[in-house]
C-alpha angles and dihedrals in degrees: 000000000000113000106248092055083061117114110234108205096214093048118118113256086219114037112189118206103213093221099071093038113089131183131192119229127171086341101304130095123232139168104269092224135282126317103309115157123204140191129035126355121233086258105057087043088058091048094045094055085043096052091039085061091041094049088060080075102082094187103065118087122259096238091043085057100052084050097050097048097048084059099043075052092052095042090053097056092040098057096039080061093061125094116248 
C-alpha cells in the first residue's frame, strides 16, 4: 500500500483546508488560518463506533469495554495499513 492511502490514527476524521473554510467576521470573509484539524482523530472515532457496539452487551464491565474498543480501533488501523 503506497504511504499517503495509509490511515493515521491520530489523524483528524474530519480534516478542514483552510482554503475552502471561511468564516465572517465583522462582515467580511477571511480564511479562518492554516490546516488545523479539530475534533476527534481517526482513532478515537474507531474506537467510539466500536464502544458504542460493545456497549449493546450489558454484561461486560465499563472499564473492560473502553479497553476492548481502543484495541478493535487499533486493530482496524492497523489492518487497513496492510497490503492486500
Amino acid at each position: 500500500m503506497k504511504d499517503k492511502n495509509k490511515t493515521k490514527g491520530n489523524d483528524p476524521i474530519n480534516p478542514i483546508d483552510s482554503d475552502i473554510l471561511i468564516s465572517e467576521r465583522n462582515g467580511n470573509f477571511d480564511s479562518v488560518g492554516s490546516m488545523n484539524p479539530f475534533g476527534l482523530t481517526k482513532r478515537e472515532y474507531f474506537a467510539a463506533i466500536a464502544l458504542q457496539g460493545l456497549a449493546a452487551n450489558r454484561y461486560i464491565v465499563p472499564i473492560k469495554l473502553v479497553k476492548n474498543a481502543i484495541e478493535i480501533a487499533d486493530l482496524l488501523i492497523s489492518k487497513l495499513n496492510q497490503d492486500d
